[in-house]
ROLO-254772 format. One record per atom (N, C-alpha, C): chain; x, z, y; residue number from 0; atom name; residue in one letter. Coordinates in Angstrom, 2 decimals. Layout:
BEGIN
+-------+---------+---------+---------+-----+------+-----+
| chain |      px |      pz |      py |   n | atom | res |
+-------+---------+---------+---------+-----+------+-----+
|     A |       X |       Z |       Y | NUM |   CA |   A |
...
+-------+---------+---------+---------+-----+------+-----+
//
This chain:
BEGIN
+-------+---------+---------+---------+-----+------+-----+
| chain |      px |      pz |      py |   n | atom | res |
+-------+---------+---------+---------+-----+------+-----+
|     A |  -12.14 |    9.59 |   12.27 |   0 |    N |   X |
|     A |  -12.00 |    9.32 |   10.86 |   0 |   CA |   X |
|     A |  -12.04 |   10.59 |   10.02 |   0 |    C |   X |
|     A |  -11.83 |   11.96 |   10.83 |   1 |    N |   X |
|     A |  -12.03 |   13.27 |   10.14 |   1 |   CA |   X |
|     A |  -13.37 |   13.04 |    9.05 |   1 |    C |   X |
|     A |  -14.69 |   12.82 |    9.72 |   2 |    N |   X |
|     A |  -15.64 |   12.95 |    9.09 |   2 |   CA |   X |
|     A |  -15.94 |   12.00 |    7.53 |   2 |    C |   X |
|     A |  -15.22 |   10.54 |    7.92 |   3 |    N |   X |
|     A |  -14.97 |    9.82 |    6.66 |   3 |   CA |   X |
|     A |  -13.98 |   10.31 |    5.61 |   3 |    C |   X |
|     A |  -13.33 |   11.44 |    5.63 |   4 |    N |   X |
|     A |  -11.94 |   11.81 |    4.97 |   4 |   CA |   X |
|     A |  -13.10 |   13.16 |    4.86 |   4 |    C |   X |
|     A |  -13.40 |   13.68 |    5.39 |   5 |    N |   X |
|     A |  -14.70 |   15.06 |    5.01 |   5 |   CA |   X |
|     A |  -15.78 |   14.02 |    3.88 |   5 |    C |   X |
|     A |  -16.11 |   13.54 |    4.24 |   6 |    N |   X |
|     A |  -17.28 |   12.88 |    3.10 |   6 |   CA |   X |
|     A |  -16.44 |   12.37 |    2.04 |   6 |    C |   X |
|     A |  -15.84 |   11.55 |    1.88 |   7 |    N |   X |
|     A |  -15.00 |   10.97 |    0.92 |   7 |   CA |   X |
|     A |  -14.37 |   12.18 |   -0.17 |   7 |    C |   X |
|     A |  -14.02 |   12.95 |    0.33 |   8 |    N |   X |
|     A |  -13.95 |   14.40 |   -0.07 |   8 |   CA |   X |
|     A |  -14.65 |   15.38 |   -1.06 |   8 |    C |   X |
|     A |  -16.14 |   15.07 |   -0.29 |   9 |    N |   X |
|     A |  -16.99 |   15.30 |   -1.35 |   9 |   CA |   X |
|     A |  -17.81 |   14.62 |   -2.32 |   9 |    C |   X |
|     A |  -17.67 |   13.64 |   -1.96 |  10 |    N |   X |
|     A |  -18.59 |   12.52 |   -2.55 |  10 |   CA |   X |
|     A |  -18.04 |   12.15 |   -4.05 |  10 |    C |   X |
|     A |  -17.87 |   12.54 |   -5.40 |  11 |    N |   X |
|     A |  -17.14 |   12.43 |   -6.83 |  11 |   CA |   X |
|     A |  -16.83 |   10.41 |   -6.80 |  11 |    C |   X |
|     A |  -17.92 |    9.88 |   -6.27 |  12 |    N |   X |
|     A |  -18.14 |    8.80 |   -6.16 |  12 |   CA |   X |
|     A |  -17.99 |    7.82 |   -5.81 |  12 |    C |   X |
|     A |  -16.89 |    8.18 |   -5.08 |  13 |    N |   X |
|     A |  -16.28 |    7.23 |   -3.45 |  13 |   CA |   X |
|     A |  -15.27 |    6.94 |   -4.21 |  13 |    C |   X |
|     A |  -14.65 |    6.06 |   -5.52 |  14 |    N |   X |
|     A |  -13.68 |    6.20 |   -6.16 |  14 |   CA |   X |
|     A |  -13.33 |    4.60 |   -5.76 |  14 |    C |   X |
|     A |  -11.94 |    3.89 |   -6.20 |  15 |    N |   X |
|     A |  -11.51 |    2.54 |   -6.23 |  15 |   CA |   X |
|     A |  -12.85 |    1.52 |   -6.68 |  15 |    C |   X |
|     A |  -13.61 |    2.23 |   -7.53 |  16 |    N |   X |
|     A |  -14.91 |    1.09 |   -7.72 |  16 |   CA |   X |
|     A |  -16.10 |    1.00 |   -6.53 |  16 |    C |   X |
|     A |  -16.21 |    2.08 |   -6.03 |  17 |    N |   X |
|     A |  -17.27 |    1.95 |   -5.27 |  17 |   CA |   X |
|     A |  -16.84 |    1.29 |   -3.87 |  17 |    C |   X |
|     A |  -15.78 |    1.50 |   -3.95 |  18 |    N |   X |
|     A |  -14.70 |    1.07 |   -2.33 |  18 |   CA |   X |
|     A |  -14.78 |   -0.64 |   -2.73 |  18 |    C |   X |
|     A |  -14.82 |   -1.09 |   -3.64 |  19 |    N |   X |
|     A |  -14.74 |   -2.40 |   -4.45 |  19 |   CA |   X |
|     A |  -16.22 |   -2.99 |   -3.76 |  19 |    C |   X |
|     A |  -17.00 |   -2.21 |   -4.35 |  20 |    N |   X |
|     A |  -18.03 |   -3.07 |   -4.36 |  20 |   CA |   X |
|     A |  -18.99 |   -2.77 |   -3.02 |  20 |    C |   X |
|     A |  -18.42 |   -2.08 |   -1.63 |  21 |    N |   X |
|     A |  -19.21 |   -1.85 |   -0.65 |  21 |   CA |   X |
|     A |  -17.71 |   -2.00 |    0.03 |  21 |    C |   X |
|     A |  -16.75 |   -2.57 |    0.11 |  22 |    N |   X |
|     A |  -15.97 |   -2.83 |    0.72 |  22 |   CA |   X |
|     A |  -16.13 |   -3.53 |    2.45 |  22 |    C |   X |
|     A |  -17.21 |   -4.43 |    1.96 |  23 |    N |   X |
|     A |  -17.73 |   -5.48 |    3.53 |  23 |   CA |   X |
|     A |  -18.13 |   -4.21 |    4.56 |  23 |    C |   X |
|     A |  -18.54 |   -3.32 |    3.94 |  24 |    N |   X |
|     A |  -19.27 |   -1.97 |    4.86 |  24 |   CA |   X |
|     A |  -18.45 |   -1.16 |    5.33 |  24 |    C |   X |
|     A |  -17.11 |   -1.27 |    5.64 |  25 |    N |   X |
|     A |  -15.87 |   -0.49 |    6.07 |  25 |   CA |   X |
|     A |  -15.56 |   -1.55 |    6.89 |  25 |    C |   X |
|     A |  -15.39 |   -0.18 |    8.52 |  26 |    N |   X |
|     A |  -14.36 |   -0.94 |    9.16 |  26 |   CA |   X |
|     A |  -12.99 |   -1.16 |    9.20 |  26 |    C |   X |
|     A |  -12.55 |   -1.95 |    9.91 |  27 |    N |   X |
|     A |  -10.87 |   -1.79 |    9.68 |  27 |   CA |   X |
|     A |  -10.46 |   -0.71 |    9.63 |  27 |    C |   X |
|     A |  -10.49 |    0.03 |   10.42 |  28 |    N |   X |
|     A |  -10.39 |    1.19 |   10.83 |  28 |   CA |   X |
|     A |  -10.21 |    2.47 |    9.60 |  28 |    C |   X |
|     A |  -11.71 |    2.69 |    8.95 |  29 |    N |   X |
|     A |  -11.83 |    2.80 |    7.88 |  29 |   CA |   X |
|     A |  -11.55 |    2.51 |    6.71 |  29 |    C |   X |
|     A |  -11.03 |    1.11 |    6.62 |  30 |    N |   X |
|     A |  -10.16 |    1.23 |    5.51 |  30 |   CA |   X |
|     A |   -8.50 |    1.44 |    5.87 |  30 |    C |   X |
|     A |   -7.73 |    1.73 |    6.75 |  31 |    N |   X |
|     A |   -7.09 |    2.64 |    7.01 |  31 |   CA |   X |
|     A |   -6.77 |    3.69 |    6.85 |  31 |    C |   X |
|     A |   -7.85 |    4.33 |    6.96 |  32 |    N |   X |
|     A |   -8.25 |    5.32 |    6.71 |  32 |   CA |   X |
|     A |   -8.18 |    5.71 |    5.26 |  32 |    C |   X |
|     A |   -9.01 |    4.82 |    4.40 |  33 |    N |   X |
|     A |   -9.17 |    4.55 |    2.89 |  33 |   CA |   X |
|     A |   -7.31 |    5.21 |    2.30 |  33 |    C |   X |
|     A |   -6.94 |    3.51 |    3.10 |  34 |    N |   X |
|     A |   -5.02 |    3.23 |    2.54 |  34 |   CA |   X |
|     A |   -4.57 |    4.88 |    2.34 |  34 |    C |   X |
|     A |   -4.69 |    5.58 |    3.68 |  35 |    N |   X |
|     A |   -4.20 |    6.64 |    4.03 |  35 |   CA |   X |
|     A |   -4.32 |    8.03 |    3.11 |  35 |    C |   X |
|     A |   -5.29 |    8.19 |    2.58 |  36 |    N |   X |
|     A |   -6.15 |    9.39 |    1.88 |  36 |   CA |   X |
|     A |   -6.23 |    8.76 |    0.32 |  36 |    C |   X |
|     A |   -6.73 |    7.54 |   -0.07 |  37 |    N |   X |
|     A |   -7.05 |    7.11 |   -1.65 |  37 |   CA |   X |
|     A |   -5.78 |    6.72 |   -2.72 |  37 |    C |   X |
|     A |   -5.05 |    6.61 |   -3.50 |  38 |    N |   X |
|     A |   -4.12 |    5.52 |   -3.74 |  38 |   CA |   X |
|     A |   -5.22 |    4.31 |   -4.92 |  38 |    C |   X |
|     A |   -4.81 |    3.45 |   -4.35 |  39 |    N |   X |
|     A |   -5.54 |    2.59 |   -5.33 |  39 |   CA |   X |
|     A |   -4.53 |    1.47 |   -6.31 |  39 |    C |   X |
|     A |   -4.75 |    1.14 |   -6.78 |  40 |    N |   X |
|     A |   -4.48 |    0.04 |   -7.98 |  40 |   CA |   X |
|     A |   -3.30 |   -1.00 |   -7.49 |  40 |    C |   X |
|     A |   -2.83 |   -1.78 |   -8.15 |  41 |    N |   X |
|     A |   -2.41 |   -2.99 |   -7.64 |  41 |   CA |   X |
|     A |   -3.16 |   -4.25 |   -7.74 |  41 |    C |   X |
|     A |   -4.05 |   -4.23 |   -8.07 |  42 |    N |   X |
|     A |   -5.10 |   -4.81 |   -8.66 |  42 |   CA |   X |
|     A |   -6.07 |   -5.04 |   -7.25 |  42 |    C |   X |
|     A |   -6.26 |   -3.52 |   -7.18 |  43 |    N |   X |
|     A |   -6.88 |   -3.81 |   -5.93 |  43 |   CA |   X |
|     A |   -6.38 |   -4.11 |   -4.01 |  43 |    C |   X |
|     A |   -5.13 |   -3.65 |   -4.39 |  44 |    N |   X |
|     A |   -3.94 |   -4.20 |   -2.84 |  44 |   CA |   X |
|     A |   -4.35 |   -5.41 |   -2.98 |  44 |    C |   X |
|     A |   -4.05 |   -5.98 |   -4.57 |  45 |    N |   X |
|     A |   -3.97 |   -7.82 |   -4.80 |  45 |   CA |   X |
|     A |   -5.19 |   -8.56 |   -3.59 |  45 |    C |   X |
|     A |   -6.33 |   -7.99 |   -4.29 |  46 |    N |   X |
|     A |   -7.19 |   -8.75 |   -4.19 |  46 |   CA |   X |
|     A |   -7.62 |   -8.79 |   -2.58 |  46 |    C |   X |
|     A |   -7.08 |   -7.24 |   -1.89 |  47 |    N |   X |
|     A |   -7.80 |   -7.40 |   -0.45 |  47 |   CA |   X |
|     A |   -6.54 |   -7.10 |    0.03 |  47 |    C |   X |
|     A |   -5.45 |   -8.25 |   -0.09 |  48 |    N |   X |
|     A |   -4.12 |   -7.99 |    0.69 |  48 |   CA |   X |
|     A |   -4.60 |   -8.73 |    2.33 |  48 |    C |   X |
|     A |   -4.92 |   -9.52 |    2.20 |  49 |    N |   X |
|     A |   -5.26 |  -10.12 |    3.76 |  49 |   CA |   X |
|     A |   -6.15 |   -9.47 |    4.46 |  49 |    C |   X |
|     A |   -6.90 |   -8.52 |    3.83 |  50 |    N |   X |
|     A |   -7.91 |   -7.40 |    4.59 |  50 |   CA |   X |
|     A |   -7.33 |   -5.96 |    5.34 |  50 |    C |   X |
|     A |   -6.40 |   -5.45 |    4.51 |  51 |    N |   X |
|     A |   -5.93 |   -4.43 |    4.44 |  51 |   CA |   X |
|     A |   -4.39 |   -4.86 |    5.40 |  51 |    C |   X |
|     A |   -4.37 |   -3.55 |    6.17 |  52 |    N |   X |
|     A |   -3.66 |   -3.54 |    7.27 |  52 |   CA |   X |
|     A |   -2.16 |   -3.43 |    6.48 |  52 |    C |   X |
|     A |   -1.43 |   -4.01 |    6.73 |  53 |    N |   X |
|     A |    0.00 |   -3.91 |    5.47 |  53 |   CA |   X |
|     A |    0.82 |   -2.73 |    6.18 |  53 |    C |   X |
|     A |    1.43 |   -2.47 |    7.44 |  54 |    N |   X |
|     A |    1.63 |   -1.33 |    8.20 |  54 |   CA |   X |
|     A |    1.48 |   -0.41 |    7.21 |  54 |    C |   X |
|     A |    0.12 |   -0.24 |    6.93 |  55 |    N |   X |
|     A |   -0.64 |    1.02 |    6.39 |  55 |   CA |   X |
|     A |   -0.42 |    1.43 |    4.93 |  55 |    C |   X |
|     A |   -0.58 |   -0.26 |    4.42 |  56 |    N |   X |
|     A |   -0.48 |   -0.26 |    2.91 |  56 |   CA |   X |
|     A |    1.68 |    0.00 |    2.72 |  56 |    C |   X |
|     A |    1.91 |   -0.37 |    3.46 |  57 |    N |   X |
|     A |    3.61 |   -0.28 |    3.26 |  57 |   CA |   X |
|     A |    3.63 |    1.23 |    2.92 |  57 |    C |   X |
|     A |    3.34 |    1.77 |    4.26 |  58 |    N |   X |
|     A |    3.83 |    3.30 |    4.53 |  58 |   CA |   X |
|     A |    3.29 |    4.30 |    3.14 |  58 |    C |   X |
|     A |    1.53 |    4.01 |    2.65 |  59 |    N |   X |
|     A |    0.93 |    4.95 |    2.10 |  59 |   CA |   X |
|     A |    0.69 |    4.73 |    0.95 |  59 |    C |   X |
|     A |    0.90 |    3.31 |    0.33 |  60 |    N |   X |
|     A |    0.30 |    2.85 |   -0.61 |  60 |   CA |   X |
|     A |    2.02 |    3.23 |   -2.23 |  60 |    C |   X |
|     A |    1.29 |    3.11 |   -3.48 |  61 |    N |   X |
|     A |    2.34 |    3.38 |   -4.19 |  61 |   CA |   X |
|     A |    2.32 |    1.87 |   -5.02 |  61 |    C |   X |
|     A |    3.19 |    0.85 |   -5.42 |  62 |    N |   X |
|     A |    2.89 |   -0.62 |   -5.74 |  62 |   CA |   X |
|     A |    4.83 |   -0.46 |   -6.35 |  62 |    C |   X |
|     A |    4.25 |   -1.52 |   -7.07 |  63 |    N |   X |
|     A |    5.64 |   -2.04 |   -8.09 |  63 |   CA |   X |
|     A |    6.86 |   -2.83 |   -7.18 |  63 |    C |   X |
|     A |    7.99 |   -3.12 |   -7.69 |  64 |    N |   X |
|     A |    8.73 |   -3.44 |   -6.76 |  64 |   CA |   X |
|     A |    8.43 |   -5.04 |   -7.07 |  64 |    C |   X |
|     A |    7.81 |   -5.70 |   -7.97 |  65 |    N |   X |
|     A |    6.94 |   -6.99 |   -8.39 |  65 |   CA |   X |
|     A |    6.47 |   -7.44 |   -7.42 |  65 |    C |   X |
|     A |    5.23 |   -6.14 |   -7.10 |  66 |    N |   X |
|     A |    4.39 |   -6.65 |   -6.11 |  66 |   CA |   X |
|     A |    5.37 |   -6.74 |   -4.55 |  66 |    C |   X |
|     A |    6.09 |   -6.01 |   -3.96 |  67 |    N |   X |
|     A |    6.79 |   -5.61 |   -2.81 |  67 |   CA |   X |
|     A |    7.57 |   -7.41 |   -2.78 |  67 |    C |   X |
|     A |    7.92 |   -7.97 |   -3.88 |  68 |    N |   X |
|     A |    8.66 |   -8.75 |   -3.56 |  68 |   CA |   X |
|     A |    7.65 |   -9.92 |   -3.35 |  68 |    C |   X |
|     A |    6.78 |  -10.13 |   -4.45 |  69 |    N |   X |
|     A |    5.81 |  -10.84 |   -3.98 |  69 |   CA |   X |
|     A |    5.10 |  -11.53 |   -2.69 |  69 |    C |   X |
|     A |    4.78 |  -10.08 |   -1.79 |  70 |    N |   X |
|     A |    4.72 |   -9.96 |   -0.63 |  70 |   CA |   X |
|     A |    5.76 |   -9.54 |    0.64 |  70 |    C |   X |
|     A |    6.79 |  -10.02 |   -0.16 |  71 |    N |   X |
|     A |    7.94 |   -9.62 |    0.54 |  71 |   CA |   X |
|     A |    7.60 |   -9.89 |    2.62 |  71 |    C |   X |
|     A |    7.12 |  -11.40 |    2.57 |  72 |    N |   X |
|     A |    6.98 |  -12.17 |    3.66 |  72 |   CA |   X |
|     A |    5.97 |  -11.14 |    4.43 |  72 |    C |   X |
|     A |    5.22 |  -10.60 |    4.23 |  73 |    N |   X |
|     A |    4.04 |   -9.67 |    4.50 |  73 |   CA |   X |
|     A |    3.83 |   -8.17 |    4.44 |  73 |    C |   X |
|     A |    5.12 |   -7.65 |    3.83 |  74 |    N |   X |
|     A |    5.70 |   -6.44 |    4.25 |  74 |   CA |   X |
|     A |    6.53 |   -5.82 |    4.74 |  74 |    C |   X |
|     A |    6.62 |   -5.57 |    5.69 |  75 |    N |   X |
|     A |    8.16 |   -4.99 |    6.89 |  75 |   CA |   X |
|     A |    8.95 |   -4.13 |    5.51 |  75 |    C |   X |
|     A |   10.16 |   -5.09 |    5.17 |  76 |    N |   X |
|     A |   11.09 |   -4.28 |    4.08 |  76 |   CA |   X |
|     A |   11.13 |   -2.46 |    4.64 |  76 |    C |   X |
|     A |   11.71 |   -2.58 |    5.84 |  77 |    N |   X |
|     A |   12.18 |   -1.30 |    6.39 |  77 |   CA |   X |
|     A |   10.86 |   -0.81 |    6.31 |  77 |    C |   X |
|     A |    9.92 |   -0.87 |    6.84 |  78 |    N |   X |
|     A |    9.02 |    0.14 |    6.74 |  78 |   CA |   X |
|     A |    8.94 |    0.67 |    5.06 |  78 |    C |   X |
|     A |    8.60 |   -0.26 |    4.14 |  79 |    N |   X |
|     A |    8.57 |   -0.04 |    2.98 |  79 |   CA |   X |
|     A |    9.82 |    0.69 |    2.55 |  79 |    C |   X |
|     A |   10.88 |    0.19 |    2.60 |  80 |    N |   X |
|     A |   11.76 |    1.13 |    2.24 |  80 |   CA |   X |
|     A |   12.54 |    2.17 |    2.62 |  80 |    C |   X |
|     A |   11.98 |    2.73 |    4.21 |  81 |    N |   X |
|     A |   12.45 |    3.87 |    4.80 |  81 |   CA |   X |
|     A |   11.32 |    4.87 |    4.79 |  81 |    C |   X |
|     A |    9.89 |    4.29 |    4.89 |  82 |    N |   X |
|     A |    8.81 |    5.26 |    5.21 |  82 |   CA |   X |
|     A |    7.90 |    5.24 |    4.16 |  82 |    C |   X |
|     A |    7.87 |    4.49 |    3.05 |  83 |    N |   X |
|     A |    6.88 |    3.86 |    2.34 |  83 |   CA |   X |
|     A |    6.56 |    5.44 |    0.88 |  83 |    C |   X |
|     A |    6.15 |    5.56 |    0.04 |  84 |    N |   X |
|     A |    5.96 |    6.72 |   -0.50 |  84 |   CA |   X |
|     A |    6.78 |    6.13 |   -2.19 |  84 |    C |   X |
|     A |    6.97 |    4.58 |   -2.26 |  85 |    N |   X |
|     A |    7.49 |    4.51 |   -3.78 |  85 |   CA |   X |
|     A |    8.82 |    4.90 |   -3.89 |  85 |    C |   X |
|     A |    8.94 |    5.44 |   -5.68 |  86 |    N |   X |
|     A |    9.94 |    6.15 |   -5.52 |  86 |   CA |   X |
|     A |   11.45 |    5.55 |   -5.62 |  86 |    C |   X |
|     A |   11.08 |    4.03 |   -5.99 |  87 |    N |   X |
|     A |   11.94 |    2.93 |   -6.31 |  87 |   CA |   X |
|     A |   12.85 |    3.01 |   -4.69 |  87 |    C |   X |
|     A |   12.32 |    3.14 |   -3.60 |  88 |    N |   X |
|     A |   12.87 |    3.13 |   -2.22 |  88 |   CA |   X |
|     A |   14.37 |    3.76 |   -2.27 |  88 |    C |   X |
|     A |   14.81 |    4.71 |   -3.07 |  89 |    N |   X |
|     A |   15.67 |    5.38 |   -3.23 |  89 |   CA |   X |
|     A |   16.48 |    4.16 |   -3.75 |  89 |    C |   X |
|     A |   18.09 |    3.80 |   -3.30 |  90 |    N |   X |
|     A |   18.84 |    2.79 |   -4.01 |  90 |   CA |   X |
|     A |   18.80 |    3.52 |   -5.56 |  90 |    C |   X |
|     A |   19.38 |    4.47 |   -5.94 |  91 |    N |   X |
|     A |   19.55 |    5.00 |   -7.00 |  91 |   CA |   X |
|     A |   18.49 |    4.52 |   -8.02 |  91 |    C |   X |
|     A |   17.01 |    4.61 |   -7.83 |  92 |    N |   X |
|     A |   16.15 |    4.38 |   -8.43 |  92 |   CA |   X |
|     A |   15.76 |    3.10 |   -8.56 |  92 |    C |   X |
|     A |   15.99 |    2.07 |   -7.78 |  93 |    N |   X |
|     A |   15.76 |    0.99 |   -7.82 |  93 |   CA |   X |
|     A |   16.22 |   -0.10 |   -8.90 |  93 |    C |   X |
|     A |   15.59 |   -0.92 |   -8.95 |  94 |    N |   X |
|     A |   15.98 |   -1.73 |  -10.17 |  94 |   CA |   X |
|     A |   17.27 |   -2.80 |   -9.65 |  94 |    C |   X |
|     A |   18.15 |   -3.42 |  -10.32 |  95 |    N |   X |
|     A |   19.20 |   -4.38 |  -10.03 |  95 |   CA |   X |
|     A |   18.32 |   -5.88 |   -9.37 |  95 |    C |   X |
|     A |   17.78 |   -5.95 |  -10.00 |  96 |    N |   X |
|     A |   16.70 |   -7.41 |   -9.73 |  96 |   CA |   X |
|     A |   16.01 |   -7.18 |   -8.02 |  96 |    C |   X |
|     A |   15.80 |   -5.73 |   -7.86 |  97 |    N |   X |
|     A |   15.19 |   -5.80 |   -6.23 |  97 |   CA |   X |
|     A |   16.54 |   -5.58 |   -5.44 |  97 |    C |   X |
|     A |   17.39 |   -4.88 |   -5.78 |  98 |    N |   X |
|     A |   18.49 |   -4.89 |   -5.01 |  98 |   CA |   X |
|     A |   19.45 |   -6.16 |   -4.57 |  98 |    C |   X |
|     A |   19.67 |   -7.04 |   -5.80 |  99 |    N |   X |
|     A |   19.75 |   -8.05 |   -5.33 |  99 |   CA |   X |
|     A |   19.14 |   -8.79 |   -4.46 |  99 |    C |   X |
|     A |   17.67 |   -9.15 |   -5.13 | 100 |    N |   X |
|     A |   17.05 |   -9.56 |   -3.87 | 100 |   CA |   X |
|     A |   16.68 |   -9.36 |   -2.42 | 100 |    C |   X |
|     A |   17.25 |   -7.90 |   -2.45 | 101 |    N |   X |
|     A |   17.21 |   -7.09 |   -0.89 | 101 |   CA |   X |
|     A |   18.37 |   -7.95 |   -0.11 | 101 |    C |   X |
|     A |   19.59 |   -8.17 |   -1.09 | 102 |    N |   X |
|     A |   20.69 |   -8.30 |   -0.57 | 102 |   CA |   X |
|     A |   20.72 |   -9.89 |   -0.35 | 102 |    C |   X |
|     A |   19.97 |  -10.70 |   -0.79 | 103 |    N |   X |
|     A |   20.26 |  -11.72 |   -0.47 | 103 |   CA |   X |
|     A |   18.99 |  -12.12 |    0.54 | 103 |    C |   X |
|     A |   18.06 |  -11.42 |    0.85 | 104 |    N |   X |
|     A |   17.17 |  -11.59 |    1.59 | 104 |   CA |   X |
|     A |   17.96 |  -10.70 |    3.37 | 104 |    C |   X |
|     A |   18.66 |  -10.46 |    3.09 | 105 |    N |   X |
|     A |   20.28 |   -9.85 |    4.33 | 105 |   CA |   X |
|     A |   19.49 |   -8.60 |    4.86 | 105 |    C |   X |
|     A |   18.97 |   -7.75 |    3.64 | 106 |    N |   X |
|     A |   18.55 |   -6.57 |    4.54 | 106 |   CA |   X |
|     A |   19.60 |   -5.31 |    4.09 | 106 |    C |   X |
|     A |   19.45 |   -4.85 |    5.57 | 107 |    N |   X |
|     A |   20.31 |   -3.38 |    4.84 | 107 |   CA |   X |
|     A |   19.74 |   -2.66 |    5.69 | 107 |    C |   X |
|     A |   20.08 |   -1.49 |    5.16 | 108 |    N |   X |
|     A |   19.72 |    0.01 |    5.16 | 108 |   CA |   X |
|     A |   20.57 |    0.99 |    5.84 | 108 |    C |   X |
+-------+---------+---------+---------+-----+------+-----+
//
């Protein structure tokens, strides 16, 4: 995947739109890869949540605590909130509305 993270690199062009519209042409793998190196939209998690490896998207991706709950069923809380990069993960930072819902969904930390 070095060489896709070398091209992507240089390419001005390889942006959230072009990943959009040549998306079928990535392997899993590669878009892994993508999750790992790009941050993209919520817009675009939305639309290719069943494509995109959630593992990946938990750990690397940056998304609202909206969306996190949304997909609550489809994102390992702990991963998201021990390894994940948003900054909401922090109790301090977090909103009352996800904390509750952490707490009644019986997760702890």
């Amino acid at each position: 995947m070095k060489s896709l993270r070398d091209l992507l690199a240089i390419c001005p062009y390889a942006d959230e739109k072009f990943i959009d519209e040549n998306i079928d042409l990535f392997t899993p793998d590669e878009l892994d890869t993508l999750l790992k190196i790009k941050p993209f939209s919520e817009a675009f998690l939305e639309k290719y949540f069943t494509t995109l490896d959630h593992e990946t998207l938990a750990k690397s991706q940056k998304f609202s605590e909206e969306f996190f709950i949304a997909h609550y069923a489809d994102l390992d809380a702990q991963t998201v909130l021990r390894k994940g990069i948003n900054e909401w993960r922090d109790r301090e930072k977090r909103s009352t509305k996800l904390d509750v819902f952490l707490r009644i969904k019986g997760v702890r930390l």
